[in-house]
C-alpha positions in Angstrom: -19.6 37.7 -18.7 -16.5 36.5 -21.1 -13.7 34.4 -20.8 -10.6 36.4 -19.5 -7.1 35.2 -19.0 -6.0 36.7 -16.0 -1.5 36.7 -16.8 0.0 36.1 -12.5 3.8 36.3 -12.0 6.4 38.2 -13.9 7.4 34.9 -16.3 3.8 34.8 -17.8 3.3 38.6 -17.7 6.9 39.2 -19.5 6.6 36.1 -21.7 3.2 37.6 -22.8 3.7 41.0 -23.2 7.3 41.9 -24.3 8.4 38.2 -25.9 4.5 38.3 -27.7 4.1 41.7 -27.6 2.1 42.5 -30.9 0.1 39.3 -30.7 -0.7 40.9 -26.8 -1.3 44.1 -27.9 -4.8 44.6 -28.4 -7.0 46.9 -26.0 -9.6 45.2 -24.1 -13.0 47.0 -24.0 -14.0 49.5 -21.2 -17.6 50.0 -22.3 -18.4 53.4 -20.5 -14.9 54.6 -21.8 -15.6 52.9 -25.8 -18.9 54.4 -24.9 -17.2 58.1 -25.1 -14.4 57.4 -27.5 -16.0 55.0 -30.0 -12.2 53.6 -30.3 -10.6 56.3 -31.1 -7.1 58.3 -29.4 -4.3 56.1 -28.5 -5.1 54.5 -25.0 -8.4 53.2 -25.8 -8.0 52.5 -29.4 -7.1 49.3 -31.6 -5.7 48.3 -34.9 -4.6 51.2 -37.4 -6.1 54.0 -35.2 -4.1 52.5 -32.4 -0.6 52.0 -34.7 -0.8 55.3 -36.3 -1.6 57.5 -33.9 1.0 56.3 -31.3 3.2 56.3 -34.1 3.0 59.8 -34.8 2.6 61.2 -31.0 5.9 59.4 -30.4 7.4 61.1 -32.9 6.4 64.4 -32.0 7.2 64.0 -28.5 11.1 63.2 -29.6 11.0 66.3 -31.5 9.7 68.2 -28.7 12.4 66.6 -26.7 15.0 68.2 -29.3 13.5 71.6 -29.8 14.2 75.1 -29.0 12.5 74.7 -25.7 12.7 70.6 -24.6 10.4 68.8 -22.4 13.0 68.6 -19.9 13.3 72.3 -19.6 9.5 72.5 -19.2 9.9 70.1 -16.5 12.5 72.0 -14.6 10.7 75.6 -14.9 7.3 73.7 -13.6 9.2 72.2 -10.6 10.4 75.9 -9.8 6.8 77.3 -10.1 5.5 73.7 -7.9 9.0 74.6 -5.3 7.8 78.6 -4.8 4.1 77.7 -4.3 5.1 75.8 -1.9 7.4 78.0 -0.2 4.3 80.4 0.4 2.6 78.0 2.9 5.2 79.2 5.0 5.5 76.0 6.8 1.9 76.1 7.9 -0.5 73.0 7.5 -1.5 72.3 4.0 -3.0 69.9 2.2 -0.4 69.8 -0.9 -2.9 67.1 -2.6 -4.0 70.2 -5.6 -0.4 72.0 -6.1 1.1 68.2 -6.7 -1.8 67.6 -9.3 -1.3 71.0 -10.8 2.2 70.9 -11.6 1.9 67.4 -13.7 -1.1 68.8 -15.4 0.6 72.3 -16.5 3.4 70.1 -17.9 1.6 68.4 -20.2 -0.2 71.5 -21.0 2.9 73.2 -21.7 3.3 70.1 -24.2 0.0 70.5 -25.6 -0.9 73.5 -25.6 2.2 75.8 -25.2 1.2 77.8 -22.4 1.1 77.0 -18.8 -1.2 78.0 -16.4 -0.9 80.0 -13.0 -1.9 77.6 -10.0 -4.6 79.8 -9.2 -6.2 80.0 -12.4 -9.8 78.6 -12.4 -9.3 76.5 -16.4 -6.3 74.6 -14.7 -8.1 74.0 -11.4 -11.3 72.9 -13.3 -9.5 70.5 -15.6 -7.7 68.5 -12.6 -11.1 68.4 -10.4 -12.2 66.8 -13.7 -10.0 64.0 -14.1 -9.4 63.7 -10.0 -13.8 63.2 -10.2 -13.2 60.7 -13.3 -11.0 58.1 -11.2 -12.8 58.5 -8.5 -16.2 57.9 -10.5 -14.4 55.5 -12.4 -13.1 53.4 -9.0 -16.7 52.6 -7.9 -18.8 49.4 -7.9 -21.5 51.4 -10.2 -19.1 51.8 -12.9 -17.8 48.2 -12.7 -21.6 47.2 -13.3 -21.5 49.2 -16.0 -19.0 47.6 -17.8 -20.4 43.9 -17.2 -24.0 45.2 -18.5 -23.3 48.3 -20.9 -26.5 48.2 -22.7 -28.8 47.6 -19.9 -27.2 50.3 -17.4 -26.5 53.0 -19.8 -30.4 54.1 -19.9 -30.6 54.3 -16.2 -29.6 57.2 -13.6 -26.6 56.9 -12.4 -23.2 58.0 -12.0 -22.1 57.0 -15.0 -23.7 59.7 -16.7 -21.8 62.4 -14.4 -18.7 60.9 -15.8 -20.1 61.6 -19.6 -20.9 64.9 -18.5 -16.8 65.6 -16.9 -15.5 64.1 -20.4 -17.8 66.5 -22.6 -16.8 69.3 -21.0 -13.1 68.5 -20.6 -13.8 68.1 -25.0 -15.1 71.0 -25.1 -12.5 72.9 -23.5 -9.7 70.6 -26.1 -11.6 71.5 -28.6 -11.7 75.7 -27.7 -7.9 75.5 -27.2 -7.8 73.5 -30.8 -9.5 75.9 -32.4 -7.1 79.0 -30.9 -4.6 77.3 -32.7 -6.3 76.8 -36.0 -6.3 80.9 -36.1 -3.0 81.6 -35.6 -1.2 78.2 -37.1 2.4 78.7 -38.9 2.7 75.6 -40.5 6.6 76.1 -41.4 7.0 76.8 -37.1 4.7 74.4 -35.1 4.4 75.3 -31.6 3.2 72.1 -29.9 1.6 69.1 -30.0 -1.8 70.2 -31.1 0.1 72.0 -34.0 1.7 69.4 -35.1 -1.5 67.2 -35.3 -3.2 69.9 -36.7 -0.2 70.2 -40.2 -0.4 66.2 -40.4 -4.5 66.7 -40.3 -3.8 69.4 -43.1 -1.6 67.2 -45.1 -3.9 64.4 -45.2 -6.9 65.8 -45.7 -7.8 63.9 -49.1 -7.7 60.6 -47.5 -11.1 59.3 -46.3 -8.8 56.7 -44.3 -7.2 58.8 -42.7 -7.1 58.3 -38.9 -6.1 62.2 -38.6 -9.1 63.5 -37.6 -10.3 66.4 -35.4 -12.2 64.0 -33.1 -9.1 61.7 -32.8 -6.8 64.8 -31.9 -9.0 65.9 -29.2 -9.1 62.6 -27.9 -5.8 61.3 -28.1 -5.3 65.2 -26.3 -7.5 64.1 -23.4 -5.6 60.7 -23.2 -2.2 62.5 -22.7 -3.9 64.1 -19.9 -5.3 61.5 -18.1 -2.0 59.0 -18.7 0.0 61.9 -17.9 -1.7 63.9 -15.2 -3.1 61.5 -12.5 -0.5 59.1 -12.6 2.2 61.6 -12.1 0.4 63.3 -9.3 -0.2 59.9 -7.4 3.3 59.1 -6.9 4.3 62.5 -5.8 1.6 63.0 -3.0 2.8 58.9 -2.5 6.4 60.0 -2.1 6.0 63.4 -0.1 4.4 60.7 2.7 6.8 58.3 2.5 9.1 60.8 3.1 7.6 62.0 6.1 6.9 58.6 7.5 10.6 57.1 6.8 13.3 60.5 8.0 16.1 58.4 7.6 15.0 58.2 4.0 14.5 61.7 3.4 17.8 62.2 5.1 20.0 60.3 2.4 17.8 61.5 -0.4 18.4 65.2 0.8 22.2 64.5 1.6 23.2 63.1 -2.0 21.0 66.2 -3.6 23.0 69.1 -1.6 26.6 66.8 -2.8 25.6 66.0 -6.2 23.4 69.3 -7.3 23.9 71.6 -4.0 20.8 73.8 -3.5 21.0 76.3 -6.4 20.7 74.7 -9.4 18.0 72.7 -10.7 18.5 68.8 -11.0 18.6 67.3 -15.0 18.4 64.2 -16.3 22.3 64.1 -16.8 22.4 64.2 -13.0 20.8 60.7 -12.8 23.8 58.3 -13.5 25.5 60.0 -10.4 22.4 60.0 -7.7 22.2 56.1 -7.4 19.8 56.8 -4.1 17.8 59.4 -5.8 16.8 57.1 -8.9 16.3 53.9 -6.5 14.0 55.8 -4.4 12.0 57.1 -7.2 11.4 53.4 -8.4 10.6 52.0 -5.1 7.8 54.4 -4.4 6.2 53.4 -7.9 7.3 50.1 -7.0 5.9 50.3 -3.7 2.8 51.7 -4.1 1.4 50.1 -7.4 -0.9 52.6 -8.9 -2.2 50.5 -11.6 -2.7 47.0 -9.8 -3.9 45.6 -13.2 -3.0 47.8 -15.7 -5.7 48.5 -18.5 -7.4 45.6 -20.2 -5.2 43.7 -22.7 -6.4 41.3 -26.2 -5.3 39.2 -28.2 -5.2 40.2 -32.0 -4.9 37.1 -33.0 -5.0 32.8 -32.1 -2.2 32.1 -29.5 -1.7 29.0 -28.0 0.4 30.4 -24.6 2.0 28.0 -22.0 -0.1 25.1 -23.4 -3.1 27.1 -23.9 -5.0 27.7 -27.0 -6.5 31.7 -26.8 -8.4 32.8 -29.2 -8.3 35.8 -31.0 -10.2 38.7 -29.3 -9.6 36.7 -25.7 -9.5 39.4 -22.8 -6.4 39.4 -21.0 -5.6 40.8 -17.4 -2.4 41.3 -16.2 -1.6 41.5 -12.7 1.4 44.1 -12.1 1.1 43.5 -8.6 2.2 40.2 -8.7 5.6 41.4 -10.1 6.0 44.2 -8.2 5.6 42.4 -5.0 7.8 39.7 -6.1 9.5 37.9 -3.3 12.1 36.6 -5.1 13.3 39.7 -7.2 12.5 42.3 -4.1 13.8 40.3 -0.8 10.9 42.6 1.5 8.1 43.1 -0.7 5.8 44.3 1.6 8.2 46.8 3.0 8.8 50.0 1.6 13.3 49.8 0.9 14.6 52.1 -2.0 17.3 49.5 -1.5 15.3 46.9 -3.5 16.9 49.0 -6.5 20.7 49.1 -4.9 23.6 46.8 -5.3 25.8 46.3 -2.0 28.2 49.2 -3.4 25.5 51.6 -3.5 24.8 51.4 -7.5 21.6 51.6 -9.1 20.2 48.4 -9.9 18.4 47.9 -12.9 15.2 45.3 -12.2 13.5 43.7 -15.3 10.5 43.5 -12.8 10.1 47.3 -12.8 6.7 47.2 -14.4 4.4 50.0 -12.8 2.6 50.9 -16.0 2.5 47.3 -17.8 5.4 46.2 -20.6 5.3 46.1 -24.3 4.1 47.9 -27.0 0.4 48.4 -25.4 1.7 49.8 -22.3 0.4 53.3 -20.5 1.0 56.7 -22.6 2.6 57.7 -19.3 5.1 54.9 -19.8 5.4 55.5 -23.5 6.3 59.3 -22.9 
């Protein structure tokens, strides 16, 4: 129902959002989401909200990363917990669709909120049927209508409001684990994330500007979880089937994991630079499978005239990830899935500017950003 520049083809995408990246860097609207959020956390949001509080979760996440218990480290123990939950099957027919959405989520919780959660307990299993529901509610034609006529469809039945209901509950429970924290914060010894936003909350609690608010926290909370969780989850249940559908994959992968790490110690990211196969393969199923076709909506924050073109401020803009990712001309077999796509002919990792699973630039995923 506007005019929306749709960005095909890794020159304009690139040119667009890396070589013009703050002018590209506005969020296009998602009614039912804006609906929810009113603009505020770090996916959805614009302008100051959008600058400050990326800002600041960026800088907590690189403290994180050098504290006295990193996010690495929380990664490896979670892929221990994910590695012995799945040893208990004992090699009977599962569906390994929840423990591969578990793990990412408890990850983040551990960020978050400190504290994992055991794969069996009913808050963890709740909060990933919530945001599994939410995509899927989210992928359907009803919610598409939605966003082309917000003001007509909100005040009719639908599944829309289903999706309200998921996101105020998933608040709810933010908000319950914010409040935990309030009681027992040490503000010379934060804990996590929420902590952290909770002292800078504290410290700027005289400024009516102030984009520090407990309503931004709990969204900008529920944004790291839905950047962070799905995402995550999709590519692993993506990559245990390509495994099983291409062996002779699987076998190099498991071949240069028993010479580089052997099969008792757990794999860091100082490993990387010496699994060349491991890394490609990792890319190539993201590359592959495209989870975000066309990344989130895009603006313009200001007149442009691109390639000829005169946008105006406040212009939609689409870009279409696909068209990179399935570029002929940087990835020989598009449609095929080849980890070689990311290997030189002596085996190396090769780096691929085209690599753009979750968009480029500064408005790219918090998934991306993390």
């Amino acid at each position: 129902m506007k005019p929306t520049v749709v960005l095909h083809g890794y020159e304009a995408v690139k040119e667009a959002l890396v070589d013009h990246s703050e002018v590209f860097s506005g969020r296009g609207s998602f009614p039912v989401i804006d609906r929810i959020f009113q603009g505020a956390g770090i996916v959805f949001s614009n302008g100051e909200t959008w600058k400050q509080t990326r800002r600041f979760s960026l800088m907590v996440l690189r403290n994180m990363g050098m504290g006295k218990k990193t996010i690495e480290e929380r990664i490896q123990e979670e892929a221990l917990c994910l590695v012995e939950a799945l040893k208990k099957t004992n090699a009977s027919p599962c569906d390994p669709a929840l423990l591969l959405g578990s793990a990412p989520c408890n990850v983040i919780c551990s960020i978050i909120f400190q504290n994992r959660f055991e794969y069996s307990d009913n808050k963890l299993l709740t909060l990933v049927d919530y945001f599994h529901e939410n995509l899927r509610i989210a992928s359907t034609s009803w919610i598409q209508l939605y966003n082309i006529f917000p003001s007509l469809i909100h005040y009719l039945p639908g599944s829309h409001n289903e999706l309200f209901q998921n996101i105020a509950k998933q608040k709810k429970f933010i908000l319950e684990q914010v409040e935990e924290h309030q009681e027992s914060l040490d503000f010379n010894n934060p804990r996590d994330f929420i902590d952290y936003f909770l002292i800078k909350m504290e410290k700027e609690k005289h400024n009516k500007q102030s984009e520090f608010t407990m309503e931004n926290l709990i969204i900008t909370v529920w944004d790291v979880f839905s950047a962070g969780t799905e995402t995550i989850s999709t590519t692993l249940r993506y990559g245990l089937l390509f495994l099983i559908k291409y062996p002779e994959v699987a076998a190099k992968a498991q071949a240069e994991i028993e010479r580089v790490l052997g099969r008792h110690r757990s794999p860091s990211m100082q490993d990387r630079s010496h699994m060349p196969y491991m890394d490609a393969l990792v890319h190539e199923i993201q590359r592959y499978t495209d989870i975000v076709p066309n990344s989130l909506p895009h603006a313009v924050t200001q007149d442009i005239t691109f390639r000829n073109y005169l946008i105006p401020k406040g212009t939609e803009i689409m870009t279409s990830l696909t068209s990179v990712l399935h570029d002929a001309k940087e990835f020989p077999s598009p449609e095929q899935f080849d980890p070689s796509h990311f290997l030189d002919k002596s085996g190396n990792f090769k780096k691929s500017d085209y690599f753009m699973p979750f968009s480029a630039g500064k408005k790219t995923s918090f998934l991306s950003i993390c």
